[in-house]
PDB file of N, H, CA, C and O in Angstrom:
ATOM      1  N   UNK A   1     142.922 110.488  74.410  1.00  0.00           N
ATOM      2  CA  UNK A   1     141.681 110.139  75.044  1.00  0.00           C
ATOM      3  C   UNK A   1     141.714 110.626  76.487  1.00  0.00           C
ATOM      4  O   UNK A   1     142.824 110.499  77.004  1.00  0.00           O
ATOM      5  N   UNK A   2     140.781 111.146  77.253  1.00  0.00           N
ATOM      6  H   UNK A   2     139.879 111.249  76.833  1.00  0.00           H
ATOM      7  CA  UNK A   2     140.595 112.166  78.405  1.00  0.00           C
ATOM      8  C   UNK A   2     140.562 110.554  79.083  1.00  0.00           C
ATOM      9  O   UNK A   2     140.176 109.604  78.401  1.00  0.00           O
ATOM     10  N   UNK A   3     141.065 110.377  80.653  1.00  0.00           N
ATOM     11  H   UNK A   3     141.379 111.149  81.207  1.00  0.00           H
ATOM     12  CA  UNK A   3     140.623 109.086  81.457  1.00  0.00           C
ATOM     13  C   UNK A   3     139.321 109.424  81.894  1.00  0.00           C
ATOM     14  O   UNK A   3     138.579 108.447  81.996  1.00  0.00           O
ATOM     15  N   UNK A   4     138.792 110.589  82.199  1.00  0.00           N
ATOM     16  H   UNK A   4     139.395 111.383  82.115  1.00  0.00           H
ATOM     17  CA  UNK A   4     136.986 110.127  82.377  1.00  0.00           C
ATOM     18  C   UNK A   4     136.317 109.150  81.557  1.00  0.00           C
ATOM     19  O   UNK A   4     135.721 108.120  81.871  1.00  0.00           O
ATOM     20  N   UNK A   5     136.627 109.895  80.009  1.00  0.00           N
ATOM     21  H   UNK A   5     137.111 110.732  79.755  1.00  0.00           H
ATOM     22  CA  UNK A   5     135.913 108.606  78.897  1.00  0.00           C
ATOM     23  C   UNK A   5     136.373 107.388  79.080  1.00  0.00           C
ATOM     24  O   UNK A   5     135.714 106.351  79.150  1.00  0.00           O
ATOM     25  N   UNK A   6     138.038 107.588  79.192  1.00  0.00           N
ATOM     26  H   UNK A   6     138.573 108.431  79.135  1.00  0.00           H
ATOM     27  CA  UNK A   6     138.430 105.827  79.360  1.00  0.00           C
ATOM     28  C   UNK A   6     137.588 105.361  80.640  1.00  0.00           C
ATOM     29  O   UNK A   6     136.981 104.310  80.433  1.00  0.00           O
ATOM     30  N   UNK A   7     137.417 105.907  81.912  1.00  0.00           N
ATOM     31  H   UNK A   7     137.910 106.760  82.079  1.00  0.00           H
ATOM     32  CA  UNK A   7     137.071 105.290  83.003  1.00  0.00           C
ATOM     33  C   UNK A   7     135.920 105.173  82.698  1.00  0.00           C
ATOM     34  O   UNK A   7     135.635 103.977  82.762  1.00  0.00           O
ATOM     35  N   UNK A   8     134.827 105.943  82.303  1.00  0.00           N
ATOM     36  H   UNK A   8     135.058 106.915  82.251  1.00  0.00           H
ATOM     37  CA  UNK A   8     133.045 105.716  81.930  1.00  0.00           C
ATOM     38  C   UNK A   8     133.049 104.755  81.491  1.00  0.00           C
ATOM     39  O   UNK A   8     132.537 103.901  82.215  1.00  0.00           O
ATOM     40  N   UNK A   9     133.644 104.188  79.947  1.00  0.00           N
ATOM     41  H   UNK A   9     134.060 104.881  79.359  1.00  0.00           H
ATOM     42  CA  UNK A   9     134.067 103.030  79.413  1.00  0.00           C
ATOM     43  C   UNK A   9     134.786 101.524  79.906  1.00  0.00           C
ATOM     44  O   UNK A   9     134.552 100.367  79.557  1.00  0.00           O
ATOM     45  N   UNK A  10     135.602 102.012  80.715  1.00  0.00           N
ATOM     46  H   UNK A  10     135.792 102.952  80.998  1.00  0.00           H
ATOM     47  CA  UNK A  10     135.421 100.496  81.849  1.00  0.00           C
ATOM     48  C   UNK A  10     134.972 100.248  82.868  1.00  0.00           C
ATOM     49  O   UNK A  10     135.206  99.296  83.612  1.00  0.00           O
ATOM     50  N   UNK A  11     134.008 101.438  83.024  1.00  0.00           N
ATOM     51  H   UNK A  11     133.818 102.212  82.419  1.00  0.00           H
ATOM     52  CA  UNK A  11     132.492 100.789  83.889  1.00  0.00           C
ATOM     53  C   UNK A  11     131.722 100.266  83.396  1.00  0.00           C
ATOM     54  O   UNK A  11     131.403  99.175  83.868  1.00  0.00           O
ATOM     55  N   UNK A  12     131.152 100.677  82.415  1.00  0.00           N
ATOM     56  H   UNK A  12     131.411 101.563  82.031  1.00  0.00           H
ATOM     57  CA  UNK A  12     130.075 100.343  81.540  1.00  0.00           C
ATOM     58  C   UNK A  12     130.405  98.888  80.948  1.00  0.00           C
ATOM     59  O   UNK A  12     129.603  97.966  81.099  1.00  0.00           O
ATOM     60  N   UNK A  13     131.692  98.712  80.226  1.00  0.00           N
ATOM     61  H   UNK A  13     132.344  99.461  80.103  1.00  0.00           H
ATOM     62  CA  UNK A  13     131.835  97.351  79.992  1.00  0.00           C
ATOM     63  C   UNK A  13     131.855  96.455  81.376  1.00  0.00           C
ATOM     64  O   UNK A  13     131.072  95.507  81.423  1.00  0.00           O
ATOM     65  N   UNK A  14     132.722  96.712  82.517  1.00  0.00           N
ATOM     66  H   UNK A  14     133.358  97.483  82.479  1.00  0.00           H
ATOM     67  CA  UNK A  14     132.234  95.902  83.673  1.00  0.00           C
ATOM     68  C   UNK A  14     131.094  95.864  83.880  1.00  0.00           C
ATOM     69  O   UNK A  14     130.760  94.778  84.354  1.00  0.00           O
ATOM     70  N   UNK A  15     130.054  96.769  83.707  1.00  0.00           N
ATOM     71  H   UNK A  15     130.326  97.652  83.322  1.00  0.00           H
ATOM     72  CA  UNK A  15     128.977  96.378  84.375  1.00  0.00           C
ATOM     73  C   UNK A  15     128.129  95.428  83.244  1.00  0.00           C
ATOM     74  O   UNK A  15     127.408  94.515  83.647  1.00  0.00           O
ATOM     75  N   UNK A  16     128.261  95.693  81.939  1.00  0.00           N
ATOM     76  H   UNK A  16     128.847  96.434  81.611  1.00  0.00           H
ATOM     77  CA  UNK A  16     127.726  94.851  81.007  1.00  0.00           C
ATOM     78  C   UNK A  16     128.193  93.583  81.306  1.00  0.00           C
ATOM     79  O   UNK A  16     127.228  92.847  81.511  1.00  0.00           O
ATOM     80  N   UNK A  17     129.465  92.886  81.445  1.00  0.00           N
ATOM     81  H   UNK A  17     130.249  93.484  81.279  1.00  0.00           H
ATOM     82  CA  UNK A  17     129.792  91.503  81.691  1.00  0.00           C
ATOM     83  C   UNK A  17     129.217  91.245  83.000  1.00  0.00           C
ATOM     84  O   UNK A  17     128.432  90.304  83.120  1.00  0.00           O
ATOM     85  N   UNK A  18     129.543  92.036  84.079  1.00  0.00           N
ATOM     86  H   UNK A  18     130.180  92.800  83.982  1.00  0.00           H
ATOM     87  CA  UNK A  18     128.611  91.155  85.270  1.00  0.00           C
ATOM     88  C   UNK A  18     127.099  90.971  85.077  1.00  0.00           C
ATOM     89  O   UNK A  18     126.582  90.283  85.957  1.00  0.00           O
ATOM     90  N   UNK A  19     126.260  91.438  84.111  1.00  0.00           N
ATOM     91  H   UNK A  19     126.680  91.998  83.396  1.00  0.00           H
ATOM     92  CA  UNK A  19     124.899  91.497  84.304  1.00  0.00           C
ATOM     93  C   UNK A  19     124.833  90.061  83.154  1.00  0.00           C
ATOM     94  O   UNK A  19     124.026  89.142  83.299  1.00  0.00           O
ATOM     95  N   UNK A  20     125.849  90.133  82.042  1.00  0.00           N
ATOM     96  H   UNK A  20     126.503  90.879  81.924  1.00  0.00           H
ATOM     97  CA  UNK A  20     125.364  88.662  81.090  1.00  0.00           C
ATOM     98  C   UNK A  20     126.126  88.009  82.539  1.00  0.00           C
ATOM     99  O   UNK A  20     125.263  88.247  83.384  1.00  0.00           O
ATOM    100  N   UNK A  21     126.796  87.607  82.962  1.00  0.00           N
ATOM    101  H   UNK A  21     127.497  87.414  82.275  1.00  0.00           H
ATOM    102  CA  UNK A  21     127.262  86.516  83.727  1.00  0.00           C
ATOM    103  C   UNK A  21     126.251  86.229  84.843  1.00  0.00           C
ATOM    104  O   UNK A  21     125.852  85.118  85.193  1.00  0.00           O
ATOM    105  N   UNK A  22     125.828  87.704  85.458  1.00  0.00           N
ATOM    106  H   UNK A  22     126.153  88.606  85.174  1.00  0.00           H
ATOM    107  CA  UNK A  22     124.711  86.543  86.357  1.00  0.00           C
ATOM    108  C   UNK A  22     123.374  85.866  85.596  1.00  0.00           C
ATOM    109  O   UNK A  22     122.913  84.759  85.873  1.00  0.00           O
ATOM    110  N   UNK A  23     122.801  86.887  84.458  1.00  0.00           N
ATOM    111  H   UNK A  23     123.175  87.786  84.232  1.00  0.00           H
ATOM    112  CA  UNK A  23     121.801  86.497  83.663  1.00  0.00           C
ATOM    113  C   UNK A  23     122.114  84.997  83.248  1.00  0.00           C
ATOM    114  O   UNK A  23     121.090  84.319  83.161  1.00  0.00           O
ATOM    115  N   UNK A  24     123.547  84.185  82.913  1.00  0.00           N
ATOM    116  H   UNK A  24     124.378  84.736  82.983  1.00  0.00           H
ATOM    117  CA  UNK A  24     123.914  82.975  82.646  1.00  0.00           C
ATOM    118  C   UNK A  24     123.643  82.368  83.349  1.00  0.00           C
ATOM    119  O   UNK A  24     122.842  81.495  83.014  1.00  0.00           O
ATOM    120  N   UNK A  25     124.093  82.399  84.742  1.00  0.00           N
ATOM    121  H   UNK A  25     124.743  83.108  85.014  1.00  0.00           H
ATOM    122  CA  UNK A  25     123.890  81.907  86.242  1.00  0.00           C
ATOM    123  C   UNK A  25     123.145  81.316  86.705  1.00  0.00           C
ATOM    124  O   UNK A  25     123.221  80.329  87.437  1.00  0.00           O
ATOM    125  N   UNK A  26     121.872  82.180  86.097  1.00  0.00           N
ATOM    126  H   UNK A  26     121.810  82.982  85.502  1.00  0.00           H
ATOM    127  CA  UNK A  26     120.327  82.135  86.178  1.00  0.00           C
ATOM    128  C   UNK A  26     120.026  80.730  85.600  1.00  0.00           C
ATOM    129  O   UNK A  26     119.516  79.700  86.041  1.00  0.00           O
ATOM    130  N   UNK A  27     120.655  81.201  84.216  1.00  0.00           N
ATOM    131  H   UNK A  27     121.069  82.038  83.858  1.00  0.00           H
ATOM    132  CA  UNK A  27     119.943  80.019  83.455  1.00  0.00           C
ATOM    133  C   UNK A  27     120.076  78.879  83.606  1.00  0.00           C
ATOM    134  O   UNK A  27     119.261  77.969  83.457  1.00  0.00           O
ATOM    135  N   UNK A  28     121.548  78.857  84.039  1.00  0.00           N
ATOM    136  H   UNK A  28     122.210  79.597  84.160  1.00  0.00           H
ATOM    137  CA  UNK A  28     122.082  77.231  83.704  1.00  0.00           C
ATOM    138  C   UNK A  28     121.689  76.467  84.939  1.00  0.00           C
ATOM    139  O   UNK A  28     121.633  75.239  84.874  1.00  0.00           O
ATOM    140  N   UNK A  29     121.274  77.416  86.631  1.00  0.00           N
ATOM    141  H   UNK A  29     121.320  78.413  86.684  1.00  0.00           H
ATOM    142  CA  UNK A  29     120.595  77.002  87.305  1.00  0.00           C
ATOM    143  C   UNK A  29     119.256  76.406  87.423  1.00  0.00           C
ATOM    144  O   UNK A  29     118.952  75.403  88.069  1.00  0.00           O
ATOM    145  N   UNK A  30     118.466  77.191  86.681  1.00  0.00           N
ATOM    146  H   UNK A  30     118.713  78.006  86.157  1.00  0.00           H
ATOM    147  CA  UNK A  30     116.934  77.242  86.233  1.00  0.00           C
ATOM    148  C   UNK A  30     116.875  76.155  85.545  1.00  0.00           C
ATOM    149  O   UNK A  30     115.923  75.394  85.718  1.00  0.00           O
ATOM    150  N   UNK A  31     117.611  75.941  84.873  1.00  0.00           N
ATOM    151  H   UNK A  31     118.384  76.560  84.733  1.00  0.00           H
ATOM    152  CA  UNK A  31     117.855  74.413  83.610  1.00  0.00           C
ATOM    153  C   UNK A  31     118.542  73.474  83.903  1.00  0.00           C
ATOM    154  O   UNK A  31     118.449  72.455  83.218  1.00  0.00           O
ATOM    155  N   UNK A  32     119.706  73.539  85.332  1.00  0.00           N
ATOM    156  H   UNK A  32     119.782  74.367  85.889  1.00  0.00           H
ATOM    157  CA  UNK A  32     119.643  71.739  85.457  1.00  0.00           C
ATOM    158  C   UNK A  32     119.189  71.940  86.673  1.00  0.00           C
ATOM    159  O   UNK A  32     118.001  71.655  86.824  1.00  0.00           O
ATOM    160  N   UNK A  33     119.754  72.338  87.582  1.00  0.00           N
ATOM    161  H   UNK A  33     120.719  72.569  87.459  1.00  0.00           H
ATOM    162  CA  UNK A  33     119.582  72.335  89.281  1.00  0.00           C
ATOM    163  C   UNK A  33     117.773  72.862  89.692  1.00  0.00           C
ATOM    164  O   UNK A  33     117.242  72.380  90.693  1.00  0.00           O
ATOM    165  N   UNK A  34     117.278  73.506  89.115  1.00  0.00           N
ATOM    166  H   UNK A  34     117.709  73.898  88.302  1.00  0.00           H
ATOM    167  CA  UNK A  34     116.082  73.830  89.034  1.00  0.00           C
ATOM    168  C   UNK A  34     115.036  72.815  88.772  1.00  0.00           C
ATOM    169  O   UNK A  34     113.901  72.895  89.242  1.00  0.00           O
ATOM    170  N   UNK A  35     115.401  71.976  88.103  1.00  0.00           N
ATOM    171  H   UNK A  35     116.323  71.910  87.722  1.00  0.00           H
ATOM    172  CA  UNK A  35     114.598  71.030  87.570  1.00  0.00           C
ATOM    173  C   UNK A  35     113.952  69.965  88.510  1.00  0.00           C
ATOM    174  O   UNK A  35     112.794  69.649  88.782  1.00  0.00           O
ATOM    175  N   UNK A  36     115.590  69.411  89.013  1.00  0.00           N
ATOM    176  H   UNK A  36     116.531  69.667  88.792  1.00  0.00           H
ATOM    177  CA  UNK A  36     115.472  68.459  90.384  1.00  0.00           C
ATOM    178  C   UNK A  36     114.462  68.891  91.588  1.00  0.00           C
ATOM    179  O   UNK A  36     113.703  68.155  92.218  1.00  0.00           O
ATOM    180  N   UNK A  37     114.663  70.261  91.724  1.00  0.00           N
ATOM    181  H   UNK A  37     115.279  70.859  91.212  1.00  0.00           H
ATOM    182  CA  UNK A  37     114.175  71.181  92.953  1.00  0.00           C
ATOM    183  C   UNK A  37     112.683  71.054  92.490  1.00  0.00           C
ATOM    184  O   UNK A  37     112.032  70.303  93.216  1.00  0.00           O
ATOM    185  N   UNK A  38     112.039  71.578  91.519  1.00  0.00           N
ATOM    186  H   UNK A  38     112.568  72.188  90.930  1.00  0.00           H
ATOM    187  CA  UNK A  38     111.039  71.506  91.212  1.00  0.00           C
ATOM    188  C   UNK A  38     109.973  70.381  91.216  1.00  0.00           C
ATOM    189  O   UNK A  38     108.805  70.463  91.596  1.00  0.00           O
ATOM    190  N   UNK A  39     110.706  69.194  90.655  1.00  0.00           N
ATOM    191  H   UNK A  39     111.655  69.127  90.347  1.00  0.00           H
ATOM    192  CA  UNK A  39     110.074  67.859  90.739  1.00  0.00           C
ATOM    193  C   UNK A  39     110.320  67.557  92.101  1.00  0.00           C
ATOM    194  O   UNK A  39     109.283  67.008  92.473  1.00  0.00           O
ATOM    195  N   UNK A  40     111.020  67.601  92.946  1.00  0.00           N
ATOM    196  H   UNK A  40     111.863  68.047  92.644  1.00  0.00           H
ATOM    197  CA  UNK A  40     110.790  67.604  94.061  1.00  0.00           C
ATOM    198  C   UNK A  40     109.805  68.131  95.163  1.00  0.00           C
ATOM    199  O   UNK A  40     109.481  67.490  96.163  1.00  0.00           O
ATOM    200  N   UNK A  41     109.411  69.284  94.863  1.00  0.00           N
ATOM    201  H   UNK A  41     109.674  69.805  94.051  1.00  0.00           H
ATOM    202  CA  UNK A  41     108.593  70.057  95.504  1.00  0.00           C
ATOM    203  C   UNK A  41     107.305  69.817  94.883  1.00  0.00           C
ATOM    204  O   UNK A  41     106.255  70.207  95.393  1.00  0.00           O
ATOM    205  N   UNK A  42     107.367  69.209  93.837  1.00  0.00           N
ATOM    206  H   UNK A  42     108.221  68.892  93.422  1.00  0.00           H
ATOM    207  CA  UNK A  42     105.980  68.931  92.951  1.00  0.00           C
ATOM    208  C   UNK A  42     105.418  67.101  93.584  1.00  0.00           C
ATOM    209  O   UNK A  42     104.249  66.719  93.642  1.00  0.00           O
ATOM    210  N   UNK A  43     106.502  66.388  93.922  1.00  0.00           N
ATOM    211  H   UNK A  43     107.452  66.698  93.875  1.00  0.00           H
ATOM    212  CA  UNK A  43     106.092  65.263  94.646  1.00  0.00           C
ATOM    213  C   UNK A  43     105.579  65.455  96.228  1.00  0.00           C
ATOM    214  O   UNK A  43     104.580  64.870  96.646  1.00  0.00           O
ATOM    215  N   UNK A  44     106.362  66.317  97.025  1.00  0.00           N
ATOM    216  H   UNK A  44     107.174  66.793  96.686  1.00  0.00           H
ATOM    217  CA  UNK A  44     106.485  66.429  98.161  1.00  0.00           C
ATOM    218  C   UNK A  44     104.701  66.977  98.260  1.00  0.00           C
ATOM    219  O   UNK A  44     103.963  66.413  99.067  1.00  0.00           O
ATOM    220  N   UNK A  45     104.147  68.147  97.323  1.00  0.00           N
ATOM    221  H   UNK A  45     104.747  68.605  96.667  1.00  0.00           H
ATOM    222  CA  UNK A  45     102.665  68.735  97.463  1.00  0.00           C
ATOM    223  C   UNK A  45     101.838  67.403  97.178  1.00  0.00           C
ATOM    224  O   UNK A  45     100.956  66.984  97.927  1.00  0.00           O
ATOM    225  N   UNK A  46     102.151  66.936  96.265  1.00  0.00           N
ATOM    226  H   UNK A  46     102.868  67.277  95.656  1.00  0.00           H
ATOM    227  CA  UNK A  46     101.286  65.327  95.552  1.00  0.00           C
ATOM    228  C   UNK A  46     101.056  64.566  96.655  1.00  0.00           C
ATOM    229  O   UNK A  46      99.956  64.015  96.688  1.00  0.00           O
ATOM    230  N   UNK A  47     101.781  64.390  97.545  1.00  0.00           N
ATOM    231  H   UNK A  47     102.675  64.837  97.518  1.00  0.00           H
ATOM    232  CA  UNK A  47     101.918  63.542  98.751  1.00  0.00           C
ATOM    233  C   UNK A  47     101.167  64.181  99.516  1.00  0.00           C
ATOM    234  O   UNK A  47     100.031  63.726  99.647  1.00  0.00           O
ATOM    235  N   UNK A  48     101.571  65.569 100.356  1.00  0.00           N
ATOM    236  H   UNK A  48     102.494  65.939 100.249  1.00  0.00           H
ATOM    237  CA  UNK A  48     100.633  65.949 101.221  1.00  0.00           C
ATOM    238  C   UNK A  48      98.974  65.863 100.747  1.00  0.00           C
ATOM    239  O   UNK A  48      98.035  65.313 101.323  1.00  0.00           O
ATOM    240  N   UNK A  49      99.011  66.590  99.535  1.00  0.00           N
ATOM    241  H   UNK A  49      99.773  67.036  99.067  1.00  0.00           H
ATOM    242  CA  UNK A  49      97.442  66.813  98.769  1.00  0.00           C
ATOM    243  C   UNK A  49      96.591  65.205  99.036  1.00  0.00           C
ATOM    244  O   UNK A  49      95.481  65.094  99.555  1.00  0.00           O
ATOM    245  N   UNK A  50      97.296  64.276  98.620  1.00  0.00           N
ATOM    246  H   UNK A  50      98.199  64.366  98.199  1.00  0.00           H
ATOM    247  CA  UNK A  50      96.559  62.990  98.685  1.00  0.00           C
ATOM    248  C   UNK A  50      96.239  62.325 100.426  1.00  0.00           C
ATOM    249  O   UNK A  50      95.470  61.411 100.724  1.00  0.00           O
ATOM    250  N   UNK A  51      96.963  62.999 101.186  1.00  0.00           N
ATOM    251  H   UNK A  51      97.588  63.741 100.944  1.00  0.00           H
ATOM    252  CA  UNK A  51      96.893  63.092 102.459  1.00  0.00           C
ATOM    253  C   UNK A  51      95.512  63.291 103.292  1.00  0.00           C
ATOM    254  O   UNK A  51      94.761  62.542 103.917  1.00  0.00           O
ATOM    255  N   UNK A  52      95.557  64.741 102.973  1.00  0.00           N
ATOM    256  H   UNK A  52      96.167  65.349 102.465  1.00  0.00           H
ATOM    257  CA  UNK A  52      94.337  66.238 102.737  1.00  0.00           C
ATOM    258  C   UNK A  52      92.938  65.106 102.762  1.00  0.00           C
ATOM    259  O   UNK A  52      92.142  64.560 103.526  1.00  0.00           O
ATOM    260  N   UNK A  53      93.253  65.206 101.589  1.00  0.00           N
ATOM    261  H   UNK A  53      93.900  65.649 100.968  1.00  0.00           H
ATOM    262  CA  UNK A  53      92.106  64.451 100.826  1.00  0.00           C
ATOM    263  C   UNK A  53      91.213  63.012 101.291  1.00  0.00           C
ATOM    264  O   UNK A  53      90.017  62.730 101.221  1.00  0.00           O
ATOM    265  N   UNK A  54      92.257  62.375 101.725  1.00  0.00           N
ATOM    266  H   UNK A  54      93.229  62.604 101.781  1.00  0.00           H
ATOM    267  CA  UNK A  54      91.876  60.946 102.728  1.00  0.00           C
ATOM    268  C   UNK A  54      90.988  61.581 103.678  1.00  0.00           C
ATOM    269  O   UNK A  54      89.768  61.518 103.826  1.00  0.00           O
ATOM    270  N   UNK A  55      92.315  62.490 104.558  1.00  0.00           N
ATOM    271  H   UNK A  55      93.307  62.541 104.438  1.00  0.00           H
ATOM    272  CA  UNK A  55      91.341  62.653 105.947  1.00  0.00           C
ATOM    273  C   UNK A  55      90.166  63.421 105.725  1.00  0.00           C
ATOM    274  O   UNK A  55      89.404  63.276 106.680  1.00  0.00           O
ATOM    275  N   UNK A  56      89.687  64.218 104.810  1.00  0.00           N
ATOM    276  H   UNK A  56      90.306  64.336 104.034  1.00  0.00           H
ATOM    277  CA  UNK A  56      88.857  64.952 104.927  1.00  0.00           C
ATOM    278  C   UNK A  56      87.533  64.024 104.013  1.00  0.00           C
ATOM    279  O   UNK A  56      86.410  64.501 104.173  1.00  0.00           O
ATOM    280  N   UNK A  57      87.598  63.147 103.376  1.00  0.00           N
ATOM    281  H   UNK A  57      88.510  62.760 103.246  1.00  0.00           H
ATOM    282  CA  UNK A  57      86.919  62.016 103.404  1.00  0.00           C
ATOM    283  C   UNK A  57      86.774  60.801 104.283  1.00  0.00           C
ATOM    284  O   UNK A  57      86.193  59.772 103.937  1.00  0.00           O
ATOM    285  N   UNK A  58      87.280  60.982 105.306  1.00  0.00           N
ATOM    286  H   UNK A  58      87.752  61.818 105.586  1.00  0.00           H
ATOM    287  CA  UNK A  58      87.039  60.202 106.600  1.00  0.00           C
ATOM    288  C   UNK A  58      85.918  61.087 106.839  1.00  0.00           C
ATOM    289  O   UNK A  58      84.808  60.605 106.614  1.00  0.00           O
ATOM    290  N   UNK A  59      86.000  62.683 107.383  1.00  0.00           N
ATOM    291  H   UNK A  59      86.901  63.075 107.565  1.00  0.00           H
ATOM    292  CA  UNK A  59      85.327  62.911 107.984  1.00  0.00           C
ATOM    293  C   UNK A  59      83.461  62.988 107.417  1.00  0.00           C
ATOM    294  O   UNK A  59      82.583  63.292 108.225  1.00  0.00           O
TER     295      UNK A  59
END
């Protein structure tokens, strides 16, 4: 076997495992840690919005 092919070949597999590993990364973030973040930021707008809304029915 020539080492170009061997070397093309353990790029290509390195680069295939780093791309599933961050694609994982993604997920398992997006699906627990994401979640918290989200409902968070979804209360924090709920709050201001009902805010909004008072004062601009004062006026």
């Amino acid at each position: 076997m020539k080492f170009k092919s061997l070397y093309r070949r353990l790029l290509v597999s390195f680069l295939g495992i780093l791309f599933v590993t961050i694609f994982l990364i993604l997920a398992l973030f997006l699906g627990t840690a994401g979640r918290g973040f989200r409902d968070a930021l979804e209360n924090q707008s709920f709050g201001k919005f009902k805010i909004f809304r008072e004062s601009s029915r004062k006026k």
